[in-house]
MARBAKOL-330755 format. One record per residue (C-alpha): residue in one letter; x, y, z. Coordinates in nm, 2 decimals, always signed. Example, Ala and Ser with C-alpha at 12.3 -4.5 7.8 and 13.67 -1.06 7.14 Angstrom:
2
<setor><r>A</r><east>+1.23</east><north>-0.45</north><up>+0.78</up></setor>
<setor><r>S</r><east>+1.37</east><north>-0.11</north><up>+0.71</up></setor>
REM end
This chain:
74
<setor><r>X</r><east>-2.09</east><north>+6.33</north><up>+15.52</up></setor>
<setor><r>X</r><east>-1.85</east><north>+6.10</north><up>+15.34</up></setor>
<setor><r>X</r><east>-1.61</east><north>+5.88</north><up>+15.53</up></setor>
<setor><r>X</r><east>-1.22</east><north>+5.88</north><up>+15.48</up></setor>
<setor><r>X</r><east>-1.01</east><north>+5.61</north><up>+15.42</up></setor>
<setor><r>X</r><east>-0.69</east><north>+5.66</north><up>+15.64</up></setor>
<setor><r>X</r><east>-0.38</east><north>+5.62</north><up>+15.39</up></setor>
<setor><r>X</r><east>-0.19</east><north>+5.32</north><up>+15.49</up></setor>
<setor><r>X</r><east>+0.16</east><north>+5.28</north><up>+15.54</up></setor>
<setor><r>X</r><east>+0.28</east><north>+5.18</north><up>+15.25</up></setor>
<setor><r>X</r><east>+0.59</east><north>+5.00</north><up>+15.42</up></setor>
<setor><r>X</r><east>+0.36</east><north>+4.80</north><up>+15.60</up></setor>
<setor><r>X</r><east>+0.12</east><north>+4.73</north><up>+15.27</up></setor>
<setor><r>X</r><east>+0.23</east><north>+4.43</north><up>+15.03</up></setor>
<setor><r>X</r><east>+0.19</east><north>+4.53</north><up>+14.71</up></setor>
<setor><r>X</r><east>-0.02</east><north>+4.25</north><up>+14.47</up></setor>
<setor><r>X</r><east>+0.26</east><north>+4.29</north><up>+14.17</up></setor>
<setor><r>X</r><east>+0.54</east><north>+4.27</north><up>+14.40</up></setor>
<setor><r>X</r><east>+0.45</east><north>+3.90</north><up>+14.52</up></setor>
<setor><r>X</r><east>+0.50</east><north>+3.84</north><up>+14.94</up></setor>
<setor><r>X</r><east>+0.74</east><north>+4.01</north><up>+15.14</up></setor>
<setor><r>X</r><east>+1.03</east><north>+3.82</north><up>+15.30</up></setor>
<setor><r>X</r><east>+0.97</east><north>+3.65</north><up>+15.63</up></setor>
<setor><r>X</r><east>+0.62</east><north>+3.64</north><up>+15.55</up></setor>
<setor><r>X</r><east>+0.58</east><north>+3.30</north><up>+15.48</up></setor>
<setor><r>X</r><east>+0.78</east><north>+3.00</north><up>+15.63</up></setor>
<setor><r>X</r><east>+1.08</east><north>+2.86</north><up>+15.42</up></setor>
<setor><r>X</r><east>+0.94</east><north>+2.55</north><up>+15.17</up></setor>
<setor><r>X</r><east>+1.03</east><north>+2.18</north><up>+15.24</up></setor>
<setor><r>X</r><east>+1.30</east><north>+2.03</north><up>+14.99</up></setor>
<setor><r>X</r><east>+1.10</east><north>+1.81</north><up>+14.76</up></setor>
<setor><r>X</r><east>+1.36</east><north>+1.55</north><up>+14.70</up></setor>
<setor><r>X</r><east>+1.49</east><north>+1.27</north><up>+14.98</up></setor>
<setor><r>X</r><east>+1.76</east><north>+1.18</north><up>+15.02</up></setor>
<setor><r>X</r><east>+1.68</east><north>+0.80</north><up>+14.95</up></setor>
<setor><r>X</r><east>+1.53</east><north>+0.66</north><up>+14.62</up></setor>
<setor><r>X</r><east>+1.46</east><north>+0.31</north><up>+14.75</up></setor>
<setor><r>X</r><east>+1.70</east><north>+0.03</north><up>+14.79</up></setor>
<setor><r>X</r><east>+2.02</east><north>+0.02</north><up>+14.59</up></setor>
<setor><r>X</r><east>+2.03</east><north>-0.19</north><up>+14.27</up></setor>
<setor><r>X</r><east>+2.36</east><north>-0.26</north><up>+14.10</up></setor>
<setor><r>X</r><east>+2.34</east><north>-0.21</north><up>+13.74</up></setor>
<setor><r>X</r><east>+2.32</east><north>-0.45</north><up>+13.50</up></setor>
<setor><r>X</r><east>+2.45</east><north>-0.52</north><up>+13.16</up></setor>
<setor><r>X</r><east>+2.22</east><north>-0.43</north><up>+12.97</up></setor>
<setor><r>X</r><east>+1.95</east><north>-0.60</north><up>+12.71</up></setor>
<setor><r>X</r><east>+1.93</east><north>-0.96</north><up>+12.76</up></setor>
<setor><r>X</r><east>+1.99</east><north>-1.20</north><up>+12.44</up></setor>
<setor><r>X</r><east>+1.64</east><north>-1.28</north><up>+12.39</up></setor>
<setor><r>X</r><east>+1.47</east><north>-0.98</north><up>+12.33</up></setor>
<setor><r>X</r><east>+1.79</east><north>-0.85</north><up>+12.11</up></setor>
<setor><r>X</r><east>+1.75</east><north>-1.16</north><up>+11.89</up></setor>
<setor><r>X</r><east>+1.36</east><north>-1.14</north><up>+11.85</up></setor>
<setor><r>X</r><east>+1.39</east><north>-0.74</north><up>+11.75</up></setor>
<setor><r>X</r><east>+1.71</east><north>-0.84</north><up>+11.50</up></setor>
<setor><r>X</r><east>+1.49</east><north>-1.09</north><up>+11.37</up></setor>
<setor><r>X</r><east>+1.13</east><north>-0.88</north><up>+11.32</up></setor>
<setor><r>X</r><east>+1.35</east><north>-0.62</north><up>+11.15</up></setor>
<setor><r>X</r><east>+1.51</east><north>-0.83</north><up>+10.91</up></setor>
<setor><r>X</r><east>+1.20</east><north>-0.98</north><up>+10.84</up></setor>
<setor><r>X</r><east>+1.04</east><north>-0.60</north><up>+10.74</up></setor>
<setor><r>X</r><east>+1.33</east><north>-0.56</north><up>+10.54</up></setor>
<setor><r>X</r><east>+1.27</east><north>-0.87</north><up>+10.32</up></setor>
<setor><r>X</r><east>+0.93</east><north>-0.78</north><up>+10.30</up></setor>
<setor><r>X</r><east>+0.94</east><north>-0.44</north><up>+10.19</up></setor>
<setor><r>X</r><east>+1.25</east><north>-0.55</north><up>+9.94</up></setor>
<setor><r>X</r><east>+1.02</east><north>-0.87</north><up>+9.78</up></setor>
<setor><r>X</r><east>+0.76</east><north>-0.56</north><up>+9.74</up></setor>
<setor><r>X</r><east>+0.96</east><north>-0.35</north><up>+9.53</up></setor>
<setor><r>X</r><east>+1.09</east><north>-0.62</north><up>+9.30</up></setor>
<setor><r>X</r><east>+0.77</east><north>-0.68</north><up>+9.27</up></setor>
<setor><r>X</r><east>+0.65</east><north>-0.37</north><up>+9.16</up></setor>
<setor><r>X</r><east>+0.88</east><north>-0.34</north><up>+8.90</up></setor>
<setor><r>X</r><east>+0.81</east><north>-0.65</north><up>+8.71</up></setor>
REM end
């Protein structure tokens, strides 16, 4: 004697390719707030220092590579 399976109702049945069923599951949170932390006016932008140093290291790689080349044609 074998035992039967009862067919279910297959509007009560999810199926596994169709994902979940509305109302299933409760709605998600929003993931962002409202608030990012306190406010911060913005600011100018790069201070003088640092702009100088960078001017400065790049002409110096310039030079460098440009002595190098004279050099490798003499």
């Amino acid at each position: 004697m074998s035992a039967s399976v009862p067919d279910r109702d297959p509007r009560n049945t999810s199926r596994p390719d169709a994902g979940v069923p509305p109302g299933e599951t409760p709605p998600c949170e929003s993931s962002t707030g409202s608030g990012a932390g306190p406010y911060r006016p913005l600011t100018r932008g790069w201070g003088k220092g640092p702009l100088v140093v960078i001017c400065l290291v790049a002409l110096a790689c310039a030079l460098f590579f440009l002595a190098y080349a004279v050099m490798l044609n003499l």
